[in-house]
DRENVEX-27792 format. One record per atom (N, C-alpha, C, O): y, x, z. Coordinates in steps of 0.02 Angstrom, whole numbers, plus 50000, padded with zeros to 5 digits. Layout:
N
YXZ...
//
This chain:
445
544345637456698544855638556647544615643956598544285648856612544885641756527544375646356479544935653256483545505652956504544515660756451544855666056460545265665656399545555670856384545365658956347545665661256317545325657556234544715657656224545655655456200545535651556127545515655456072545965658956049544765654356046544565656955982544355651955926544065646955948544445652255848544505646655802544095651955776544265657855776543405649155749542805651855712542975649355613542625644355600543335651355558543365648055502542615651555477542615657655476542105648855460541625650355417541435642955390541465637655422541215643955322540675636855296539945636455298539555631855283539845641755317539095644255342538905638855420538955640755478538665631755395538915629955470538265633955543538505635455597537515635055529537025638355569537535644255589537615644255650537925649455554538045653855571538725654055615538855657155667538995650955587539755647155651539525644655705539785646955756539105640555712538805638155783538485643755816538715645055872538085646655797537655655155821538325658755872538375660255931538805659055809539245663655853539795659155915539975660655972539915654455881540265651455946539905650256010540185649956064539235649456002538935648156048538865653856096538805653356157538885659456061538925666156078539425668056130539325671656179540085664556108540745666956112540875661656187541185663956235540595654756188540735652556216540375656156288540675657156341539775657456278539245661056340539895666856383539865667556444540295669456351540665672356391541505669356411541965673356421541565663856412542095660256461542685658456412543245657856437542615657656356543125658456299542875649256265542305647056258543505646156252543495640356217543625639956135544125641156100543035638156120542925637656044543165631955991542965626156001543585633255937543845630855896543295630855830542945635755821543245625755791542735627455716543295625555680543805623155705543185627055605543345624855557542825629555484542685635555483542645624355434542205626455371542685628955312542535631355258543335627655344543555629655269544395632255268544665627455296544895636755253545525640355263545975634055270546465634155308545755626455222546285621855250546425617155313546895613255321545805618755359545495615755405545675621655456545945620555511545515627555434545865631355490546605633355525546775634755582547045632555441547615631255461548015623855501548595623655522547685620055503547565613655529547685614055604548155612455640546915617355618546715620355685547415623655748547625621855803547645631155679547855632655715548625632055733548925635355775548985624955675549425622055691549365618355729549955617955747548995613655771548855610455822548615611555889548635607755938548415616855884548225620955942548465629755978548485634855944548545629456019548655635556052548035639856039547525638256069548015646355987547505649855961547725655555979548285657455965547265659356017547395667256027546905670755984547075676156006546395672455935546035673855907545515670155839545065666155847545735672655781545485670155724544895674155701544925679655672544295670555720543665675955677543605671155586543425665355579543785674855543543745671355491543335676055443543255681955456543005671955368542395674555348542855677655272543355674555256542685682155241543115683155177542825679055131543225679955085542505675955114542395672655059542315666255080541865665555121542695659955059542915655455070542845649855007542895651654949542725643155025542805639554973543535636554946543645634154891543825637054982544525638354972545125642854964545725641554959544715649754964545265654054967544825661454983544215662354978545235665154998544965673755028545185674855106545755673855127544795676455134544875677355194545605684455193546185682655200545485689555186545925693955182546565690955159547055692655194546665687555117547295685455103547655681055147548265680655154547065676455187547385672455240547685676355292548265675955309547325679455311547725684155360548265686355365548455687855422548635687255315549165691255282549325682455299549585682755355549295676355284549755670855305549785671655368550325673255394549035670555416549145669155481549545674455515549745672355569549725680455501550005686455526550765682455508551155683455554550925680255478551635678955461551925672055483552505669955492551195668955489551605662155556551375662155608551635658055645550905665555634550895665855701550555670955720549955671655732551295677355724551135685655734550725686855793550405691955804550765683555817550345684355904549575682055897549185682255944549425679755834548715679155859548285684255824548435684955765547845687555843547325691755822546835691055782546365687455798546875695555703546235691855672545635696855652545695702955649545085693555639544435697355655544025694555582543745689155575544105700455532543835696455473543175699255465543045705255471542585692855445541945692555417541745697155356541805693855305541545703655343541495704255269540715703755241540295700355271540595706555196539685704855159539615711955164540075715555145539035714555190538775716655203538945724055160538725724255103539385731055190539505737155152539985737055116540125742055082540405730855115541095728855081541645730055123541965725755153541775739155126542155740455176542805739255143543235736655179542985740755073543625739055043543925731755082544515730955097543525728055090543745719255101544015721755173544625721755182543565723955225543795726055272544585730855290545005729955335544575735455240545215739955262545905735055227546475734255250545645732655175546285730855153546535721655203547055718455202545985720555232546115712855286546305717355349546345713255395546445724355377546945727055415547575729855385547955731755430547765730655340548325733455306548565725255309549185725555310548425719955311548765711855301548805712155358549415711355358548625712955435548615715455507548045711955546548105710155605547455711255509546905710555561546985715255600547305720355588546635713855658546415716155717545795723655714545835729155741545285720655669544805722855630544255719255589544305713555568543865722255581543185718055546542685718755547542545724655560542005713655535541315714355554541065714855496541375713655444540685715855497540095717855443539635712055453539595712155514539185706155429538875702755445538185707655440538055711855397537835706055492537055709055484536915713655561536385714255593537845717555579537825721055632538475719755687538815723855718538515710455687539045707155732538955703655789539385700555821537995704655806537845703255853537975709455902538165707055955537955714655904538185718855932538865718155944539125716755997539165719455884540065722055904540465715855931540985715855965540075710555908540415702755913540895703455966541505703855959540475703556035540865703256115541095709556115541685708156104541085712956117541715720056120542225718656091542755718956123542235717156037542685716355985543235712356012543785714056034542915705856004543275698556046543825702056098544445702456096543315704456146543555705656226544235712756219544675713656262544175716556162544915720156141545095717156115545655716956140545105712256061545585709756037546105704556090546715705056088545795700356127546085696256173546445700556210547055699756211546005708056263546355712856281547255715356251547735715656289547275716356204547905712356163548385710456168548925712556189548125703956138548495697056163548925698156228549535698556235548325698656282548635698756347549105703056381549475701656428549005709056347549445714756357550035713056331550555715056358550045707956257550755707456215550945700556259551495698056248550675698656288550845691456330551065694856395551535691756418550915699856431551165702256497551985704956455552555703456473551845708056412552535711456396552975705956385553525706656413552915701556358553225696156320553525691956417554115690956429553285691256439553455689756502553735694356560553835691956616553875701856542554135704956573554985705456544555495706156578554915704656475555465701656442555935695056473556545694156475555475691756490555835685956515556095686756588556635684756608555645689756622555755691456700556455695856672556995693156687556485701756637557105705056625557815701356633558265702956671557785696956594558075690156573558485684556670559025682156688557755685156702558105681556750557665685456804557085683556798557725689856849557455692956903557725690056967558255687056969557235691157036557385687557085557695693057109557445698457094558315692857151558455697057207558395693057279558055687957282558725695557336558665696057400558685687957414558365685157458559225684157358559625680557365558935673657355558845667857375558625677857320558145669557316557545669657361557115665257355557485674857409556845673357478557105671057517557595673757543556865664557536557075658257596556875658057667556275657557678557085658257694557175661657779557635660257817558225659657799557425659657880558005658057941557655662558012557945663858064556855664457990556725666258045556815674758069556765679358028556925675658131557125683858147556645687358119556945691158080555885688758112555595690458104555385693258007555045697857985555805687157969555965688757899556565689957882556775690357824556925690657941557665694957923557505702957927557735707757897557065702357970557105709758002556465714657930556315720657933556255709957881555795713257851556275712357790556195716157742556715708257786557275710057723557645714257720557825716757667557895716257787558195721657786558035728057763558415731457727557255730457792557135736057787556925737557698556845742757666556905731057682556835730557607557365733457555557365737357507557845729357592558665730357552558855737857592559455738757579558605743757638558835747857657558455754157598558715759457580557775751557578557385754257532557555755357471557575760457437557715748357457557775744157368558405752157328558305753157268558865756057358559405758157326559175766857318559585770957295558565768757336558145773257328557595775157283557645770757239557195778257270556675778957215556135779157259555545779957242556365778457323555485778657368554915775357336555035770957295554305777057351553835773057310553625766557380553565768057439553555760957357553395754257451552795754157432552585755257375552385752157499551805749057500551975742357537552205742157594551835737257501552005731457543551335729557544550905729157500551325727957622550735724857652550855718957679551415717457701550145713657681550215705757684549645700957688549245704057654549365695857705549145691057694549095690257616549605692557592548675687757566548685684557526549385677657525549495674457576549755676457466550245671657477550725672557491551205668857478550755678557525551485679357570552035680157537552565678857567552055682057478552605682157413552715690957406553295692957401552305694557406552365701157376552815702457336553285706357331552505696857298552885700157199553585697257204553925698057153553785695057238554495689657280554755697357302555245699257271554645699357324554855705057379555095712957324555645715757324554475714957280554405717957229554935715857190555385720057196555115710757149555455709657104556155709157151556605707857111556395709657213557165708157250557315717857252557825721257249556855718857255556795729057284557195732057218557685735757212556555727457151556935731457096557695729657068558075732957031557745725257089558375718157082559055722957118559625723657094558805725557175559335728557200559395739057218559675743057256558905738857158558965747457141559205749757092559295746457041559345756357099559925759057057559625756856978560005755156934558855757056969558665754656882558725748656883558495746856830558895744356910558945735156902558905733156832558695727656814559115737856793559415733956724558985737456662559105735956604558465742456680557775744056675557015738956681557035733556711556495741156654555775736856645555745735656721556005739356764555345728756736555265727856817554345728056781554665726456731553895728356768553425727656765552705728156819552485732456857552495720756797551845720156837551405718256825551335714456777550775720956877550105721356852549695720056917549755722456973549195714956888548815714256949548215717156945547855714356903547935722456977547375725056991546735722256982546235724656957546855716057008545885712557022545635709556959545055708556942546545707656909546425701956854546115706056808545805701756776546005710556786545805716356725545195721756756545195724756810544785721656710544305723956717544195732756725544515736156684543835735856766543795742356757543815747156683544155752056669543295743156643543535746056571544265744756544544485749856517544605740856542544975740256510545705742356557546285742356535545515743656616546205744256637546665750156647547265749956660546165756856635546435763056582546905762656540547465765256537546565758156498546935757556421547655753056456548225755056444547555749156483548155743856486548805748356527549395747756512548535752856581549065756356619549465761256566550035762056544548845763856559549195769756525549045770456433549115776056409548885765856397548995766256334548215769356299547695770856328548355769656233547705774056209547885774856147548425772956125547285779056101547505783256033547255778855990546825774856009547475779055930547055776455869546345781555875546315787655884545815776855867545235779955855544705779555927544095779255933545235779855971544735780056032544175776356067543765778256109544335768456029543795764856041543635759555991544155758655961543175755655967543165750655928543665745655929543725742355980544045744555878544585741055892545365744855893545905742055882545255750755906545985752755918546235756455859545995762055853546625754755818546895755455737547435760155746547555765055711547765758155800548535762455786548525765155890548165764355940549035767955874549255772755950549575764655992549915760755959549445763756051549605759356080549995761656155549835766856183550465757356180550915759956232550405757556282549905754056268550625760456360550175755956414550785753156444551305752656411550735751456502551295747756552551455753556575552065752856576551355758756594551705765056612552245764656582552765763956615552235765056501552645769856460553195763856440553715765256409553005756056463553295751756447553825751256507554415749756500553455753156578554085752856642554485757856641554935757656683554465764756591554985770456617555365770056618555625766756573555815773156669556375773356685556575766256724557135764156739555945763656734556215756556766555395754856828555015759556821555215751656860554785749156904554145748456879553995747256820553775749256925553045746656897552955743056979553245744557031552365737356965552315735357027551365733157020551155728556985550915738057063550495738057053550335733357132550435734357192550035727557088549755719957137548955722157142548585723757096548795721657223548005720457211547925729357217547415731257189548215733357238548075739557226547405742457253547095747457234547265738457300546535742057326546175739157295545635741057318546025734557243545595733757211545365738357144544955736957100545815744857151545865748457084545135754557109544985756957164544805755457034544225758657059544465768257060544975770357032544075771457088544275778657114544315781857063544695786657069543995781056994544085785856938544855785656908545155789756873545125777456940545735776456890546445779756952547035780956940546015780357021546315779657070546775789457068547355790957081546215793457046546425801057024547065801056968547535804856976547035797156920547445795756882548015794656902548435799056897548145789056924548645788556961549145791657012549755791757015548535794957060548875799357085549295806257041549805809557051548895806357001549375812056947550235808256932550815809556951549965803956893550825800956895551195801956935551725804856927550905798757011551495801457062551805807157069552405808557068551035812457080551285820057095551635821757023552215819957034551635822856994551815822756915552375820556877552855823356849552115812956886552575809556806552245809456768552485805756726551455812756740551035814456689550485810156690550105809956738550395805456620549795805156617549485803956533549895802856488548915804356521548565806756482548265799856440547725798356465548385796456400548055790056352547445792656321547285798056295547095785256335546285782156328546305788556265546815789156231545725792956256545725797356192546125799856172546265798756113546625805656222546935808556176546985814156247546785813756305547345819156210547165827756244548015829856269548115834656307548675824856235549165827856267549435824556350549245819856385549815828456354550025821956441550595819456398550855821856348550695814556428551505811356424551855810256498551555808656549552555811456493552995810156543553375803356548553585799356506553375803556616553615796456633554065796856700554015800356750554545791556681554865790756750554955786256786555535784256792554345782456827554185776656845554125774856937553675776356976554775771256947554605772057012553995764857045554115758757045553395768257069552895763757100553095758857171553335761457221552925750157167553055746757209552145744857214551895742657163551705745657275551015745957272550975738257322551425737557364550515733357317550435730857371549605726257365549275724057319549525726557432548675725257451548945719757509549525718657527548195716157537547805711957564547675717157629547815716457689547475720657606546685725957623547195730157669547795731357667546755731657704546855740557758546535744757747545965746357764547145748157695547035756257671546895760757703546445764557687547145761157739547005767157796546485767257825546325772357855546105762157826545405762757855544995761257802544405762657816545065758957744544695760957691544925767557672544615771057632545255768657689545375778157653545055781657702544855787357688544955779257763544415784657816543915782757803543495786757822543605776957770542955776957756542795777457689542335774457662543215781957658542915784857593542925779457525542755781157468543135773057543543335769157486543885767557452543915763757403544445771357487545175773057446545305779057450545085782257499545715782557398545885789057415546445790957454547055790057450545945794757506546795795757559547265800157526547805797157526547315803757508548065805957476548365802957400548735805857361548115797557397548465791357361548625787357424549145784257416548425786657467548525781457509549465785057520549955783257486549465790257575549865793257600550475793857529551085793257537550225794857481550945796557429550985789457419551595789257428550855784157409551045776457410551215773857473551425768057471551185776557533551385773257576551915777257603551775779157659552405778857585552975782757616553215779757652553235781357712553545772957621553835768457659553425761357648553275758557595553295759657713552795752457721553075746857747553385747657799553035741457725553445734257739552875728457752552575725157709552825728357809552375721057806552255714357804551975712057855552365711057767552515705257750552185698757812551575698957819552535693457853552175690857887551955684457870552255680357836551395684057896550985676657883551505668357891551835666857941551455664457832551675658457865551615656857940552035654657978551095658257948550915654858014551355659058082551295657958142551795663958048552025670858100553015666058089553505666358126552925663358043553775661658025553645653758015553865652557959553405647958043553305641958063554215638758061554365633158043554685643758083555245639258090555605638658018556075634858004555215644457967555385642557907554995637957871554965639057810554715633657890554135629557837554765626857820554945629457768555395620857851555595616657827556165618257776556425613957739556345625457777556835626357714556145626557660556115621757622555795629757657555255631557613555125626357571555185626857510554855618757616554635612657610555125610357553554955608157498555885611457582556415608557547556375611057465556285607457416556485618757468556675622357419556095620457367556295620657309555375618657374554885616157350554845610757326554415610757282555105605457334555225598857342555455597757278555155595057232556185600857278556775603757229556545605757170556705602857118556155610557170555935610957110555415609757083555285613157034554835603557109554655600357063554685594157051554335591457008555205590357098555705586557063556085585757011556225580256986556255591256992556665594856951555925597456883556175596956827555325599356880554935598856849554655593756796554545593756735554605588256865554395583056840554765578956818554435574456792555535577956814556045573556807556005568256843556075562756817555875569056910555985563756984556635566257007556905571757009556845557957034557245560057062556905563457146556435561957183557465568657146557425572857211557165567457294557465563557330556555569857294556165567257367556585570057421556845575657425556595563757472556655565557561556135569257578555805572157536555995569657657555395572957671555415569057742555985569157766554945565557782555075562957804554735565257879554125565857877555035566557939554995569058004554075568858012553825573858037553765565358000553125563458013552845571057971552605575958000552955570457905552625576057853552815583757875552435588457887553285583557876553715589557900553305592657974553135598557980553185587858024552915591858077552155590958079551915590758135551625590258016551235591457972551175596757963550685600357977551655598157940551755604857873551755610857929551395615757920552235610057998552245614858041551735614458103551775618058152551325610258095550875610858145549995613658094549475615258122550065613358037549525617257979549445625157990549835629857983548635624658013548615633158004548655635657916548455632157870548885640957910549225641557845548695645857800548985649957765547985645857793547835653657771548105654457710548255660257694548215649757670548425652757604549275656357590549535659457543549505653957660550035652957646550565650857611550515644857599551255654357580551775651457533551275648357476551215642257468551065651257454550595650157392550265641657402550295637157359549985641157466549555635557493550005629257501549955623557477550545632457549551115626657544551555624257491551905619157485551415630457448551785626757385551285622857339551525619757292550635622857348550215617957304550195613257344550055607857316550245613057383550355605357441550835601957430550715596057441551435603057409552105601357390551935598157317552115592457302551555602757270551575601057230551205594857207551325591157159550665594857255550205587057234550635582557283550515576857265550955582457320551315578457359551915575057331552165569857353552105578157284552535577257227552265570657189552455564957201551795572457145551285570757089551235563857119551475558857092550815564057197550565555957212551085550757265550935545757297551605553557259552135550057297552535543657242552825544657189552435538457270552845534157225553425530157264553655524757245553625533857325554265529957361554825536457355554665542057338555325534957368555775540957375555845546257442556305550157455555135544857485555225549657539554545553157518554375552557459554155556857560553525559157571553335559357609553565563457649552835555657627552685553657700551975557357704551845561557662551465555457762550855556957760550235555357714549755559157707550305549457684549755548357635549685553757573549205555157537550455556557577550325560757490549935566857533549715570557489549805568757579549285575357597548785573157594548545567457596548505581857585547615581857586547525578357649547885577757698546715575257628546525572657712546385577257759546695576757812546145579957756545915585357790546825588057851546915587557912547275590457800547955590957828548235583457866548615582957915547945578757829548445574157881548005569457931548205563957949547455571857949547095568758002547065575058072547115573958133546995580458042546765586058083547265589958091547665590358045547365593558146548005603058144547565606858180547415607058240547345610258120546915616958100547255619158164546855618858211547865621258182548435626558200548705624858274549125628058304548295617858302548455618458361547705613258404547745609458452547315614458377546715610058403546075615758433545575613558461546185622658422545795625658447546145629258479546585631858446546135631658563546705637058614546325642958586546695644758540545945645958586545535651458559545745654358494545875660258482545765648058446546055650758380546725652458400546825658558401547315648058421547945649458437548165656658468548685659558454547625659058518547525660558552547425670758509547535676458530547225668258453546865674258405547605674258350547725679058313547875670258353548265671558312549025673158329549455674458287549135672858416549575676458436549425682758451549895686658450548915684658463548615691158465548865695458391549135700858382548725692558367548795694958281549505697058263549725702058234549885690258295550515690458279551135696958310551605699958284550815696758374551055702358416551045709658405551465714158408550185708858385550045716158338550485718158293550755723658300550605714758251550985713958189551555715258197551625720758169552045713658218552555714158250552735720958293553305723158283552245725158347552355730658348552225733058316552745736158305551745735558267551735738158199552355740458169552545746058152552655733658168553345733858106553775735958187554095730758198553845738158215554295739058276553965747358285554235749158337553715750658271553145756758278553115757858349553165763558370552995751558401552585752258468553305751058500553395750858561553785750358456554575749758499554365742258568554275737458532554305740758617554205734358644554735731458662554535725958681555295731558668555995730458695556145727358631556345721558629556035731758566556305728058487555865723258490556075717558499555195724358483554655718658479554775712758508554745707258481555005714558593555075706658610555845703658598556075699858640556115705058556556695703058543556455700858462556545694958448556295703258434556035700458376555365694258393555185690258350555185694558433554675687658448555215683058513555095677258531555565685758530556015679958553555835676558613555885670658631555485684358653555335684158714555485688958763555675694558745555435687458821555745693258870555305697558873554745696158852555425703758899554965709358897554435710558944553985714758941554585704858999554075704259059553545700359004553025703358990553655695558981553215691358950552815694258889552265692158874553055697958864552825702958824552035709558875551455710658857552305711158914551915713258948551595710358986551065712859003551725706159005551025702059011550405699558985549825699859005550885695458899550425694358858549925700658833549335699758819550365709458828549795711858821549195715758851548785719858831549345712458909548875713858970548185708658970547595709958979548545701858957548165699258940547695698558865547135695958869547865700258818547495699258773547185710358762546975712758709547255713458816547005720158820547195724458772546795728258744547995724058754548285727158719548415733758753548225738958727548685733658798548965738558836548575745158837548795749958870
//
């Protein structure tokens, strides 16, 4: 999938191909056009996040187009061509609201920087633009689907949290619905009606993800024209929910920790602090705590983000919920696709609960979703699954694996019980002899 659509207008055609070819080498899908009526063409027909256009035109002035494309389609970013020391063409094609401008002769250099902030951008005005909408319709408690003890007992401690400013670390499996959990916390805290904002750690790059948290100055880097907000200053007084947190690198990781201890932090090029009042929802994959003893997270970020810890459990730990899940899935992309609403039919269903899950919610809901797509009767039977799912159960064909994953499960479970065993085996829905046994046997004890 491309990172994103760029429309090249030059009539220079050697030199339009040079650079798209350029542009394309780094993961970006290329648009041409030779001439301003061909580009407006372009970018009425297509979804365009970035206009590199040339100022001198056989149809027109580049600078002046801009000043159009800025006025029908404010969201896209433009990047004007000038001749060589013709900085006038340049300042006055940002006063119309380019992005900025190249100089031909020295755009093999700035070309990809340039691009990669300007899109930087985009995406930032596209996360906001969708935090807007989340504002609009947020999940609370009311929309995580469950019947099993084990995800009652992790909603609770959620909804005992959610009416506090504690900062959570929710821990999990990949899939497990974090940002589900995150968005019910803020849903039911005293800022509800405040920014819920989120950010995923792994999706944004170390350079750029300074600038995106916490904002930056005019001047501070190529590209940056005016003072820009970050997602900090965009969640105050309301949530931030940092996804992927152990993937954040240690220089940005000091930073952060200031906010906490603080409220203070300091934008890309500039010398004052700013205050903030942002309460942090953090959540990882990963085990912090033993990456923080081995020197690859910072332990007193670890400890001020983990005040209060919630661990989210594996599909494979809540099996008696696949079939609301299945349902609730079903539903809405029925409802997607304008089908009428599918059965599910006893055969698929004990499929679905006999599947080892690694991807989990995430996994079972793309299963649902092609099951959807290639079903042409009104039930869903076994043919609409992967083969792999409907010949084989990952989840009950090896005793060893099974075997590793009650181990897991048990762990898990005292964990969220803090060694309680009496709660534990009441939350696994076993007697307490059996409990001690099992962890005799698997050398828990």
């Amino acid at each position: 999938m491309a990172n994103g659509t760029i429309l090249i207008i030059d009539d220079e055609e050697k030199l339009r191909e040079l650079m798209a070819q350029i542009i394309r080498m780094e993961g970006y899908a290329i648009l041409e056009a030779k001439n301003l009526k061909a580009g407006m063409k372009k970018l009425e027909q297509n979804p365009v996040n970035i206009v590199i256009c040339d100022v001198r035109l056989p149809d027109g002035n580049g600078v002046d187009f801009t000043a159009e494309i800025k006025m029908k389609f404010p969201n896209v970013e433009v990047i004007v061509l000038t001749a060589y020391g013709n900085i006038p063409d340049g300042v006055k094609a940002i006063k119309n609201g380019a992005f900025d401008y190249l100089t031909k002769g020295d755009d093999n250099d700035r070309l990809i920087p340039l691009v990669n902030q300007a899109m930087n951008k985009v995406k930032m005005r596209n996360t906001i633009t969708q935090l807007e909408k989340q504002g609009k319709n947020k999940l609370s408690f009311d929309d995580i689907i469950f019947r099993s003890n084990i995800m009652n007992e992790v909603v609770q401690l959620a909804k005992k949290v959610a009416p506090t400013t504690t900062n959570v670390l929710l821990l999990g499996e990949t899939g497990t619905g974090k940002e589900v959990f995150a968005q019910a916390i803020h849903g039911a805290s005293l800022v509800h009606s405040m920014p819920f904002v989120a950010v995923n750690c792994s999706a944004i790059s170390k350079e750029l993800m300074e600038s995106e948290l916490f904002g930056h100055k005019a001047g501070a880097f190529t590209g940056a024209i005016k003072d820009t907000k970050g997602l900090f200053e965009e969640a105050d007084h309301g949530t931030i929910f940092l996804d992927e947190i152990g993937e954040m690198n240690l220089d940005l990781q000091a930073k952060l920790l200031r906010v906490l201890e603080s409220g203070e932090f300091i934008k890309v090029g500039d010398t004052k602090p700013h205050k903030v009042n942002v309460r942090i929802i953090a959540a990882t994959n990963r085990d912090l705590r033993q990456e923080a003893e081995e020197g690859k997270f910072r332990a007193d970020l670890y400890y001020r983000l983990s005040t209060f810890q919630i661990l989210l459990p594996s599909l494979n730990e809540r099996t008696e919920d696949i079939p609301l899940l299945a349902t609730e899935f079903v539903h809405f992309y029925c409802e997607k696709m304008n089908k009428t609403t599918l059965k599910i039919s006893p055969e698929y269903l004990e499929k679905l609960k006999s599947h080892f899950w690694k991807g989990n919610i995430r996994e079972l809901k793309n299963i649902i979703e092609r099951s959807v797509i290639l079903s042409d009767t009104e039930v869903l039977e076994l043919n609409s699954l992967p083969f792999d799912l409907r010949y084989t159960s990952t989840y009950t064909s090896n005793k060893n694996e099974l075997a590793s994953v009650e181990k897991s499960h048990i762990l898990k479970v005292l964990e969220r019980c803090n060694g309680n065993k009496t709660k534990a085996a009441e939350l696994l829905d076993i007697g307490i002899a059996t409990l001690y046994r099992k962890l005799n046997e698997y050398g828990i004890m």
